[in-house]
N, CA, C and O atoms as a DFTB+ gen file, in Angstrom:
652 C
 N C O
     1  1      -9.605     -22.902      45.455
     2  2      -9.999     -22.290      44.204
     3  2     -10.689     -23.354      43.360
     4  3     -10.269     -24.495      43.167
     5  1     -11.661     -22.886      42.948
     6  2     -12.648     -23.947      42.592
     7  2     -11.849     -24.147      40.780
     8  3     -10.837     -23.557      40.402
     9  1     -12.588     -25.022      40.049
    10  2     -11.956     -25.691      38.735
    11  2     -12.156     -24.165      37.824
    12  3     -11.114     -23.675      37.388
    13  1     -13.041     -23.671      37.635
    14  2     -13.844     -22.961      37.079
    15  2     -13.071     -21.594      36.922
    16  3     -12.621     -21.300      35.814
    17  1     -12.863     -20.531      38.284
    18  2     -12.170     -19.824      38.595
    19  2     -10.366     -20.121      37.753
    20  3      -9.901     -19.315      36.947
    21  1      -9.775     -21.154      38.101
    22  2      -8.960     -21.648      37.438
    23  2      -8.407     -21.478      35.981
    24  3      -7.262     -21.223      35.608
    25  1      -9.731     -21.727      35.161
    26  2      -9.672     -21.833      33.935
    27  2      -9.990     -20.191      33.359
    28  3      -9.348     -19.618      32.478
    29  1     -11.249     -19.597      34.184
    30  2     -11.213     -18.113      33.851
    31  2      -9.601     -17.173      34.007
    32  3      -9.180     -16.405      33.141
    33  1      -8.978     -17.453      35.184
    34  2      -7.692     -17.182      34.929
    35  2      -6.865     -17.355      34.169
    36  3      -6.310     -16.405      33.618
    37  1      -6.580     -18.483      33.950
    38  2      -5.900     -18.788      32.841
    39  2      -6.360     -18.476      31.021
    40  3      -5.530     -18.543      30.115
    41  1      -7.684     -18.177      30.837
    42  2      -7.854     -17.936      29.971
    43  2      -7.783     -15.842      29.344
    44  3      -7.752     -15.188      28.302
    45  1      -7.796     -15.557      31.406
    46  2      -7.526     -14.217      31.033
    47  2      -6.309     -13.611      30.732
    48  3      -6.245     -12.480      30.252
    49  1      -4.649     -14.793      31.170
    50  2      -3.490     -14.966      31.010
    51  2      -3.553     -14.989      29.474
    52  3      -3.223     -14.113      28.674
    53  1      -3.946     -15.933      29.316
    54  2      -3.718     -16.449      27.403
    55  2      -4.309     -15.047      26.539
    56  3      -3.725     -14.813      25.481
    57  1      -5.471     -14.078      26.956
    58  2      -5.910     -13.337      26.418
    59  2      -5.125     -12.117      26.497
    60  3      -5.147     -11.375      25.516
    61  1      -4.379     -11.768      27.597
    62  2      -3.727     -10.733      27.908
    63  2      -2.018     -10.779      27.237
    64  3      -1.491      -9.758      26.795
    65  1      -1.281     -12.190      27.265
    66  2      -0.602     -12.476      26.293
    67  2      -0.898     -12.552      24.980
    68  3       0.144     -12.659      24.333
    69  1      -1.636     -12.545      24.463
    70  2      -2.045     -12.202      23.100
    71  2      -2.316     -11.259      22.573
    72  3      -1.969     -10.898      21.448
    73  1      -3.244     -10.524      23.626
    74  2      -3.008      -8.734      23.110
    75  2      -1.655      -8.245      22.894
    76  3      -1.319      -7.759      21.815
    77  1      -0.498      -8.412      24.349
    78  2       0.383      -7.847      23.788
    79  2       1.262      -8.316      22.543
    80  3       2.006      -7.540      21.945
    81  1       1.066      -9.993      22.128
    82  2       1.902     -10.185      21.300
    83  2       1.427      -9.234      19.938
    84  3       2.339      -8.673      19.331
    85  1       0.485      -9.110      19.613
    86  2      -0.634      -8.585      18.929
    87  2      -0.177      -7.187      18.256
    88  3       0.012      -6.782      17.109
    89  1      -0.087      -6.577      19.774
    90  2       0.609      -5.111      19.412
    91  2       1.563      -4.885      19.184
    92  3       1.779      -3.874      18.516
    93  1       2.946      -5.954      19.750
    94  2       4.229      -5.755      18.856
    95  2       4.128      -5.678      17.629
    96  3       4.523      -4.731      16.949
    97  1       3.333      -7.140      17.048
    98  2       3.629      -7.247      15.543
    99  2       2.891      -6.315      14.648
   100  3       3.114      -6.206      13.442
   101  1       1.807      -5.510      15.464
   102  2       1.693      -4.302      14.779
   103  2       2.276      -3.481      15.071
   104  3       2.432      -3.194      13.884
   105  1       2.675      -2.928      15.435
   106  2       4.145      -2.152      15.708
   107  2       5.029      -2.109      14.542
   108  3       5.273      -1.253      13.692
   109  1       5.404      -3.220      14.754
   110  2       6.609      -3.876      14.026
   111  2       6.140      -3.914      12.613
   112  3       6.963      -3.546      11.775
   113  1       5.160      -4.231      12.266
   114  2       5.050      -4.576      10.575
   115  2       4.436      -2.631      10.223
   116  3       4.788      -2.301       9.090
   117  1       3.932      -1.881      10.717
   118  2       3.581      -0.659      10.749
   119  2       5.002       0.089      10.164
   120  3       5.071       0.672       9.082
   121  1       6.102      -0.068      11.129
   122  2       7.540       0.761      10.737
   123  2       8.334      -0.014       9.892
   124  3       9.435       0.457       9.610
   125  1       7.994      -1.202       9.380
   126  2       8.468      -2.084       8.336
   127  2       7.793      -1.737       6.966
   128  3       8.485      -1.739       5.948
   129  1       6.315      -1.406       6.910
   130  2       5.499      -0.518       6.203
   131  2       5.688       0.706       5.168
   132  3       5.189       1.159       4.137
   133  1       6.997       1.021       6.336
   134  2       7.312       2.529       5.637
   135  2       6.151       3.490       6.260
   136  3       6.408       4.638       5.896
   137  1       4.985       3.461       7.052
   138  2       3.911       4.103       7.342
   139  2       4.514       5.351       8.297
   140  3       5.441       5.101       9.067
   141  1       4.056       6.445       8.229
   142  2       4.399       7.274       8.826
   143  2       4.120       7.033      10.297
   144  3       4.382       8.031      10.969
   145  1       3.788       6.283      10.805
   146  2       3.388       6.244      12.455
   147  2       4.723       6.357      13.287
   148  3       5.779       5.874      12.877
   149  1       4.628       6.891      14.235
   150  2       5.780       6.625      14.634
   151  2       6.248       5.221      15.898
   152  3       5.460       4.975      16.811
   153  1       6.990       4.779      15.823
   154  2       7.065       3.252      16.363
   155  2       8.060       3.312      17.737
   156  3       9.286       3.208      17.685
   157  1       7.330       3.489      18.884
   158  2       8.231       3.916      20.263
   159  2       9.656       2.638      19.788
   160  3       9.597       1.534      19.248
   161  1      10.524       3.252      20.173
   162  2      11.772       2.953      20.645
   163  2      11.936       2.307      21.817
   164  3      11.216       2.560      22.782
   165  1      12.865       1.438      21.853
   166  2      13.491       0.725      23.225
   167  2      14.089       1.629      23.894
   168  3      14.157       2.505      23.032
   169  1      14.798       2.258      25.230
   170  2      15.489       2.875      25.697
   171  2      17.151       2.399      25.597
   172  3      17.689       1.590      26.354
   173  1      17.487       2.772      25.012
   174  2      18.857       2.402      24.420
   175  2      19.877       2.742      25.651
   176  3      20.962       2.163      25.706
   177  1      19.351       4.041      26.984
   178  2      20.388       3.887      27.937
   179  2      20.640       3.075      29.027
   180  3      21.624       3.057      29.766
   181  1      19.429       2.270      29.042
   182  2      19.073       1.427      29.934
   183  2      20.563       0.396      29.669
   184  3      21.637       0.350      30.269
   185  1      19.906      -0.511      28.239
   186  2      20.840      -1.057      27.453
   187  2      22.009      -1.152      27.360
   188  3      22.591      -2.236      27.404
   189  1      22.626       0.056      27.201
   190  2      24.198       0.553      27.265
   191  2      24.630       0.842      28.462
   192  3      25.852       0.972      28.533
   193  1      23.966       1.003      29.542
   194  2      24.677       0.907      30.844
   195  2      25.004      -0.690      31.070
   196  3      26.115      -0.995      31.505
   197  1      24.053      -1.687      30.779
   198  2      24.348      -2.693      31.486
   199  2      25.099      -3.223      30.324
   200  3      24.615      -3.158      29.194
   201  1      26.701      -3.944      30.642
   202  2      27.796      -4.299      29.446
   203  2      27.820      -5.602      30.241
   204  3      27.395      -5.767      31.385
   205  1      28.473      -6.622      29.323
   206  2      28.756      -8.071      29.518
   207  2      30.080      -7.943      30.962
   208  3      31.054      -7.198      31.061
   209  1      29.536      -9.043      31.921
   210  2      30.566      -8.801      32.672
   211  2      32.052      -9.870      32.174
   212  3      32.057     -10.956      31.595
   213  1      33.087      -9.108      32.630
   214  2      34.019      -9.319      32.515
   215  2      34.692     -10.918      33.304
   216  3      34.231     -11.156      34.420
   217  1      35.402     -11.619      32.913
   218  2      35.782     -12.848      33.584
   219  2      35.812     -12.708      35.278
   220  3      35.054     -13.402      35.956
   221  1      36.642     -11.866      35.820
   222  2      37.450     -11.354      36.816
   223  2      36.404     -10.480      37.905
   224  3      36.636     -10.192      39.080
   225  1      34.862     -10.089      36.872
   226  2      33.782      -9.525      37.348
   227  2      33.225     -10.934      38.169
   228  3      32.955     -10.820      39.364
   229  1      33.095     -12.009      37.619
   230  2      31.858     -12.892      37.747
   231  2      31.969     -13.555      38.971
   232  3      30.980     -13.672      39.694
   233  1      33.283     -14.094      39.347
   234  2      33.458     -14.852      41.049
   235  2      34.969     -14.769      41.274
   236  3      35.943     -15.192      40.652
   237  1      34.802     -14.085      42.362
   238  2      33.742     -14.437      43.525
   239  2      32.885     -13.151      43.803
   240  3      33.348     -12.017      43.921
   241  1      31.312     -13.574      43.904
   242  2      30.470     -12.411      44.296
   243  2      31.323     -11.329      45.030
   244  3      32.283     -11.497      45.782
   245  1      30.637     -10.009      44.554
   246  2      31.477      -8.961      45.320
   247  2      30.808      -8.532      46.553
   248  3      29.668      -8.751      46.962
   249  1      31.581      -8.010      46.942
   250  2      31.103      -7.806      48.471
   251  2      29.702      -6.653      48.767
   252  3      28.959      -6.403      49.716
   253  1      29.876      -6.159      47.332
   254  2      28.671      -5.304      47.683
   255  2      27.493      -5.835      47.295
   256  3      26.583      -5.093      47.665
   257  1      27.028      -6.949      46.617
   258  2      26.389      -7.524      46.213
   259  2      25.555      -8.093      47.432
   260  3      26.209      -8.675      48.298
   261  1      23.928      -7.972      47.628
   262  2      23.401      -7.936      49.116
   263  2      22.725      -9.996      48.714
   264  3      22.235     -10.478      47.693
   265  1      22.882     -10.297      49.372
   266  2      22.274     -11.934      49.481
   267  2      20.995     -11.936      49.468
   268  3      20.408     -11.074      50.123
   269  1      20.191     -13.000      48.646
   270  2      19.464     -12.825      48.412
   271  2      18.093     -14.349      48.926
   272  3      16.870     -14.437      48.818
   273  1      19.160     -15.257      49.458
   274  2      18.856     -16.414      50.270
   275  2      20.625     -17.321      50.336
   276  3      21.607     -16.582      50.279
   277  1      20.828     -18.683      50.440
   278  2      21.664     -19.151      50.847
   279  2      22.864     -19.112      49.429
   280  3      24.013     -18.687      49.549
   281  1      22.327     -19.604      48.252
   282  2      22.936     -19.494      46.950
   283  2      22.874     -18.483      46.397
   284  3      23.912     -18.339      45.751
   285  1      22.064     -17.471      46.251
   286  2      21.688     -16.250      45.291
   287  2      22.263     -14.754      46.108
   288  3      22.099     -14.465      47.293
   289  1      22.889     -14.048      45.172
   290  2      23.270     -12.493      45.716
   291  2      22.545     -11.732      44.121
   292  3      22.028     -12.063      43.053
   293  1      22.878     -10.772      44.749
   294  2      22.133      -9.855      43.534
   295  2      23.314      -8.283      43.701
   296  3      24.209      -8.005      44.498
   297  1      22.799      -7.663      42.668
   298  2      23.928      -5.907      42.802
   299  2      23.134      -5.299      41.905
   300  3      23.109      -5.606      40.713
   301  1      22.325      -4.248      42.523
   302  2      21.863      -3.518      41.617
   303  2      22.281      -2.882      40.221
   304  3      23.126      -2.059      40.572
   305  1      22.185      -2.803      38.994
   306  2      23.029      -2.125      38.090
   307  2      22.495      -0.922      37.698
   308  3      23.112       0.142      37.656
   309  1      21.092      -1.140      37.350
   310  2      20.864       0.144      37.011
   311  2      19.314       0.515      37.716
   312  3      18.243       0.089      37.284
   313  1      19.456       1.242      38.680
   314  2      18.109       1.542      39.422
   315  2      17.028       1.671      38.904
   316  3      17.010       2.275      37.832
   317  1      15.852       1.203      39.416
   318  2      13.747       1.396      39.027
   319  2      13.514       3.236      39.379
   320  3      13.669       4.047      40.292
   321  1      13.216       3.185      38.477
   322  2      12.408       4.473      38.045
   323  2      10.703       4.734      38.272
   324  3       9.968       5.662      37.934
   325  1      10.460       3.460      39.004
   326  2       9.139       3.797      39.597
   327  2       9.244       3.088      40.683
   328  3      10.187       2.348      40.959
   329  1       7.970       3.356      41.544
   330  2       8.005       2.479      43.062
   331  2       7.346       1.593      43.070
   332  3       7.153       0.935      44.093
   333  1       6.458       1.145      41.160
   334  2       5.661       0.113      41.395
   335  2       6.319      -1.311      41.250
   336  3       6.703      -1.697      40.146
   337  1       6.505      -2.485      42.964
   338  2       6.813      -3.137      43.075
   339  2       5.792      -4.570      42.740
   340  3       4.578      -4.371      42.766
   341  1       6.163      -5.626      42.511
   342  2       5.400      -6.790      42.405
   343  2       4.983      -7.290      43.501
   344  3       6.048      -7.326      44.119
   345  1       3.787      -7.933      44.585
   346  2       3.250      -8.862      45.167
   347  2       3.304      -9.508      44.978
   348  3       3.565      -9.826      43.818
   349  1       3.047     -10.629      46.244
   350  2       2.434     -11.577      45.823
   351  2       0.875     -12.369      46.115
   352  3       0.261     -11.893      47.070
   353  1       0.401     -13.173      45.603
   354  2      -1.070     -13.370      45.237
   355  2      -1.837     -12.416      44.886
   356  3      -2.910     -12.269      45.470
   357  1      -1.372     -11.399      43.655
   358  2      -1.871     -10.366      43.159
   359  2      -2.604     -10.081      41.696
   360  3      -3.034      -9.031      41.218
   361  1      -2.570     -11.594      41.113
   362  2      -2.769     -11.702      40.124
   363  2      -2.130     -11.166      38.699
   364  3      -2.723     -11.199      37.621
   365  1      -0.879     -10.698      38.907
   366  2      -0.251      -9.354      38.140
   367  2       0.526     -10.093      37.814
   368  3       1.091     -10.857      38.597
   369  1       0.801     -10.027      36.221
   370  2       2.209     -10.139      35.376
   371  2       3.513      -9.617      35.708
   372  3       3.718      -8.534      36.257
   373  1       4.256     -10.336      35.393
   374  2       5.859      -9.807      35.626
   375  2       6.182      -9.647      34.055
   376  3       5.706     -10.284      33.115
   377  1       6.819      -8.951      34.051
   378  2       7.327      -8.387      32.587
   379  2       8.958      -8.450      32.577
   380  3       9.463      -7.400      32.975
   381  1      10.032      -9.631      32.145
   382  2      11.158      -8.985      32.300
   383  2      12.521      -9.349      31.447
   384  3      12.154      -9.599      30.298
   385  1      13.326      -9.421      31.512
   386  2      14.055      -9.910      30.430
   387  2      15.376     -10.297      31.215
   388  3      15.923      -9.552      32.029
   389  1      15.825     -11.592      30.855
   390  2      16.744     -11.981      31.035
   391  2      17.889     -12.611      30.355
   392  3      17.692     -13.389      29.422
   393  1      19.333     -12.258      30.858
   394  2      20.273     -13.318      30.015
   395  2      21.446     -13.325      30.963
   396  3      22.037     -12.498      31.656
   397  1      21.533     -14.686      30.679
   398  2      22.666     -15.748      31.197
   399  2      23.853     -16.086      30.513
   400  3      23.996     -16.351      29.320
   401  1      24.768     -16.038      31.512
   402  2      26.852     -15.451      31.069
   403  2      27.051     -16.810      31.839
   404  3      26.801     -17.324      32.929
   405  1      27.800     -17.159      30.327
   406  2      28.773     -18.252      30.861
   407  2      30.226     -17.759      32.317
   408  3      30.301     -16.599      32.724
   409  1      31.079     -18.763      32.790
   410  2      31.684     -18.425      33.593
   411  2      32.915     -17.893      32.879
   412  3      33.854     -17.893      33.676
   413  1      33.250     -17.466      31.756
   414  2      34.088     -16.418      31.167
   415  2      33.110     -15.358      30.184
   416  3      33.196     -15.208      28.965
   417  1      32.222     -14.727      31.079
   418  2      31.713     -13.579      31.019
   419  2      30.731     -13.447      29.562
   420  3      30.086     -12.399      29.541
   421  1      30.540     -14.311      28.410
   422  2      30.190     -14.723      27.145
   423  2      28.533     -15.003      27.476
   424  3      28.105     -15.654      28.429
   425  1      27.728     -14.326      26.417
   426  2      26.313     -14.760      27.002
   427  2      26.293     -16.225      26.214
   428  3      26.726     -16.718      25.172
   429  1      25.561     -16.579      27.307
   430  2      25.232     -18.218      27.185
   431  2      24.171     -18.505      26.698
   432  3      23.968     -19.303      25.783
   433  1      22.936     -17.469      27.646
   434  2      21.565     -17.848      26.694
   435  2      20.736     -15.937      26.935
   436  3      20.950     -15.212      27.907
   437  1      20.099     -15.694      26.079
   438  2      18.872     -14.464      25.794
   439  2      19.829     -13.460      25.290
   440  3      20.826     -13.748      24.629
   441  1      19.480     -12.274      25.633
   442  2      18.510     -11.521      26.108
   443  2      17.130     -12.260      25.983
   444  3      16.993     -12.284      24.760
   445  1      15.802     -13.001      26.622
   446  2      14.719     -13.118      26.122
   447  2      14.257     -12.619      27.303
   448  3      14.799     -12.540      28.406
   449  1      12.981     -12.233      26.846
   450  2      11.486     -11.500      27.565
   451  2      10.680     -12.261      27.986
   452  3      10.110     -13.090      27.277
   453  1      10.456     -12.087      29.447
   454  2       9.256     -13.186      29.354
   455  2       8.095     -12.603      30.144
   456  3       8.354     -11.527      30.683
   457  1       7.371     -12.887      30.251
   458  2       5.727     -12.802      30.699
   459  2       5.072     -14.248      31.610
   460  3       4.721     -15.378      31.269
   461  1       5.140     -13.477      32.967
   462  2       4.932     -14.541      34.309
   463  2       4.046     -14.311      35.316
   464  3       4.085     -13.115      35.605
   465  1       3.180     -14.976      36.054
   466  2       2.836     -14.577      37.234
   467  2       3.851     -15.051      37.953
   468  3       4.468     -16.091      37.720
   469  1       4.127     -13.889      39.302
   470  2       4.657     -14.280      40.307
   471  2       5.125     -15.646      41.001
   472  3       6.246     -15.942      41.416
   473  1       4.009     -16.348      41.006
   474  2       3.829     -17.464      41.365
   475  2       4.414     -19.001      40.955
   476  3       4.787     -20.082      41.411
   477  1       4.186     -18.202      39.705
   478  2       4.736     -19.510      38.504
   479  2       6.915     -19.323      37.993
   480  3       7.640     -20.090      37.361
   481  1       7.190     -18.057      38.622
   482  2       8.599     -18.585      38.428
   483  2       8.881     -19.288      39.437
   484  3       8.150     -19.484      40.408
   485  1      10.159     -19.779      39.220
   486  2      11.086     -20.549      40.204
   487  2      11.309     -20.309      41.904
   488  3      12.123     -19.478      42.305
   489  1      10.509     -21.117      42.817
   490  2      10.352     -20.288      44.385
   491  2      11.901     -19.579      44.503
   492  3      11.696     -18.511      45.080
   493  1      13.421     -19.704      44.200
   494  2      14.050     -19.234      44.584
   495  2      14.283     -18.083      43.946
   496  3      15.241     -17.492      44.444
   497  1      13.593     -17.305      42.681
   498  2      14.040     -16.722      41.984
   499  2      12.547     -15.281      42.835
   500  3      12.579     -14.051      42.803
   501  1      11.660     -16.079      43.358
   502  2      10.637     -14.872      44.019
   503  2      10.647     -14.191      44.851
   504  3       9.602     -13.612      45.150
   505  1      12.112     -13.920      45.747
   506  2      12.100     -13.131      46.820
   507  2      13.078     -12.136      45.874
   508  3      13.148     -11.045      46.440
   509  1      13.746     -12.144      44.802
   510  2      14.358     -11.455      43.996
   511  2      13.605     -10.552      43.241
   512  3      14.031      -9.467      42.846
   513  1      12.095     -11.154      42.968
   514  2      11.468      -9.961      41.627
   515  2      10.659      -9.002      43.109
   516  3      10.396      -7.811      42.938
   517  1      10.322      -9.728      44.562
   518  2       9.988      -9.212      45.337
   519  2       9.975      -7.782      45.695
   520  3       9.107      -7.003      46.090
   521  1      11.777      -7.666      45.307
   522  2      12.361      -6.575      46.241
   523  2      12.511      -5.621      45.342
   524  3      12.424      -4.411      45.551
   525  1      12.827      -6.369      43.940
   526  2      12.817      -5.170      42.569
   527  2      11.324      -3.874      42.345
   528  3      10.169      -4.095      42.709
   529  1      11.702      -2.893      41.825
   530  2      11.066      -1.900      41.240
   531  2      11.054      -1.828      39.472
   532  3      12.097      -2.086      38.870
   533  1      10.333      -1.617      39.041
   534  2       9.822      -1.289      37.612
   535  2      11.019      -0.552      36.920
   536  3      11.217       0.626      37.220
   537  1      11.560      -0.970      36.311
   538  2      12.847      -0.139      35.648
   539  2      14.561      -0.855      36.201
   540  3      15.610      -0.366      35.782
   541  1      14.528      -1.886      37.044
   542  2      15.576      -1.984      37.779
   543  2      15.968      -3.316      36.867
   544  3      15.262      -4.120      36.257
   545  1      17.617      -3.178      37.068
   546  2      18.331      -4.223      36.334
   547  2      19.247      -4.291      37.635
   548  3      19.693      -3.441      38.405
   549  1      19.349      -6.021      37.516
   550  2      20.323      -6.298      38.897
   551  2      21.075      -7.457      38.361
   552  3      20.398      -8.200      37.650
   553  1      22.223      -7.762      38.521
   554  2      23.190      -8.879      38.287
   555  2      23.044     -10.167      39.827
   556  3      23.144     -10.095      41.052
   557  1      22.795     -11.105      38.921
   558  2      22.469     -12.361      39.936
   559  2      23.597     -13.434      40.203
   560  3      23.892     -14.202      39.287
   561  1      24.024     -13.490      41.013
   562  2      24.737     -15.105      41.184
   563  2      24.019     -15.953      42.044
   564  3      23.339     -15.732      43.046
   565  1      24.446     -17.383      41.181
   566  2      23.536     -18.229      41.753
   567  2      24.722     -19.290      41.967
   568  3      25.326     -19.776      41.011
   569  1      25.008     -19.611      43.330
   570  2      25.500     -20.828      43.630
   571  2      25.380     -21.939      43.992
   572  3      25.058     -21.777      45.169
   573  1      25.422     -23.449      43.742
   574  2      24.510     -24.022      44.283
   575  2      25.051     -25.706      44.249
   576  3      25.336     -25.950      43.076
   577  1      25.230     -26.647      44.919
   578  2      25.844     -27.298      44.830
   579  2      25.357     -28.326      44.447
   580  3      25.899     -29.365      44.824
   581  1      24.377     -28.393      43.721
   582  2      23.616     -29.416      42.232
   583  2      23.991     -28.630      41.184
   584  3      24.328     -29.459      40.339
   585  1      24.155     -27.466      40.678
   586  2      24.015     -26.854      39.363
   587  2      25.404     -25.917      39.248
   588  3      25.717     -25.209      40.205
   589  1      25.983     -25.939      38.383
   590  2      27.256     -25.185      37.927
   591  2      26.746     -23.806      38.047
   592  3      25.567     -23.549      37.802
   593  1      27.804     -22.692      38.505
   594  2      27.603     -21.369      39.179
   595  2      27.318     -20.563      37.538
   596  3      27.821     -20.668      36.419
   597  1      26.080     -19.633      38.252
   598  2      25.486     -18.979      36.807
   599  2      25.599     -17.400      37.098
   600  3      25.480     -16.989      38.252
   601  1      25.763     -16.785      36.337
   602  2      25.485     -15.304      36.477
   603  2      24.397     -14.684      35.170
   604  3      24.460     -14.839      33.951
   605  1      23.284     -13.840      36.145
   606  2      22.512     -13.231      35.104
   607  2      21.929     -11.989      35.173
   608  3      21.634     -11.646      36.318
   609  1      21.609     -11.020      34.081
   610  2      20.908      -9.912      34.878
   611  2      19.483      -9.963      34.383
   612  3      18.984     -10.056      33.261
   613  1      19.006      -9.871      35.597
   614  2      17.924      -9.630      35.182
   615  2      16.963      -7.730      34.948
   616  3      17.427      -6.796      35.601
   617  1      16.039      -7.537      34.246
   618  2      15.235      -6.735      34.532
   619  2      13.684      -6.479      34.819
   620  3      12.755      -6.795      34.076
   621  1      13.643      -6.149      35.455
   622  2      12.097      -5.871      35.742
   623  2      11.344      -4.651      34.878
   624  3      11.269      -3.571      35.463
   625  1      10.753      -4.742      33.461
   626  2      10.180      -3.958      32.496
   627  2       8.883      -3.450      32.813
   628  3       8.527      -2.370      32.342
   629  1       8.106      -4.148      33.599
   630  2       6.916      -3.731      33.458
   631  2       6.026      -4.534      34.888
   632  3       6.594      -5.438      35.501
   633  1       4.933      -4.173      35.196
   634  2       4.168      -5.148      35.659
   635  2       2.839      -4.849      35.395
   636  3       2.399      -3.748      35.724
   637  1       2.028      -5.803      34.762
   638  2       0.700      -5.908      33.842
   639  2      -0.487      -6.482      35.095
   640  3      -0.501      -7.568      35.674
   641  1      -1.472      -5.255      35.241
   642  2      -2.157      -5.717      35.840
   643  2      -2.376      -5.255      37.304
   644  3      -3.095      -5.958      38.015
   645  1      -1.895      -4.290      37.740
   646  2      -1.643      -4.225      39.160
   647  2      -2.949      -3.473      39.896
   648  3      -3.822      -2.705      39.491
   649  1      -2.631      -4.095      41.197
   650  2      -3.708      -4.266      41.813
   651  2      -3.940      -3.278      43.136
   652  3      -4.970      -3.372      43.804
């Protein structure tokens, strides 16, 4: 990939993150406004299905929980509602939100949202958004014998761009 190509990508990343930041905060300052528009809603059942896991939930992975390489299992929580899955070398955004539980079940860090190519998360974390569908929330353990054992769920919100 030549220098050039490179930079057009990346500048179509920076442009496409900016639209959407763009449209939240109009969104957001619109129903702050008082303006009659109406301002879509989060899905609140999504939300309320998935609850903080419990101490006694977190380890040892449960058995139904399918492996996901040597350290990582996953358990579906709340199933994708579409069949559009992520590639890879597809040029397409990942859309998703994550948060991380201490080992007595307490979130440690997010809920935060983030906005990724494929490529650019963590190689062990890409055979995981692989297998996900658009709408799907799955609980992760990660074991690993450099890093203290983590549990997280992730979701897959969206994918921007598909090809």
């Amino acid at each position: 990939m030549n220098r050039d190509h490179k930079l057009t990508t990346r500048a179509i990343l920076i442009a496409t993150t900016s639209l959407l930041l763009i449209d939240c905060h109009r969104r957001d300052t619109a129903g702050a406004a008082g303006s009659r528009r109406s301002v879509p809603k989060v899905d609140q059942t999504v939300t309320e299905s998935v609850r903080q896991p419990r101490p006694d939930e977190l380890w040892p992975v449960p058995k139904r929980a399918s492996r996901i390489d040597d350290h990582m299992w996953a358990l579906t929580l709340v199933p994708g509602h579409w069949n559009l899955r992520p590639k890879r070398r597809s040029r397409t955004q990942l859309v998703y939100e994550i948060t991380s539980y201490d080992e007595t079940g307490k979130i440690d860090s997010g809920p935060s949202v983030r906005i990724v190519q494929l490529e650019y998360t963590p190689p062990r974390w890409q055979p995981l958004f692989l297998q996900m569908v658009v709408g799907e929330t799955r609980r992760v353990w990660l074991s690993d014998t450099n890093e203290p054992r983590s549990v997280y769920d992730v979701e897959l919100r969206n994918i921007i761009g598909v090809d």
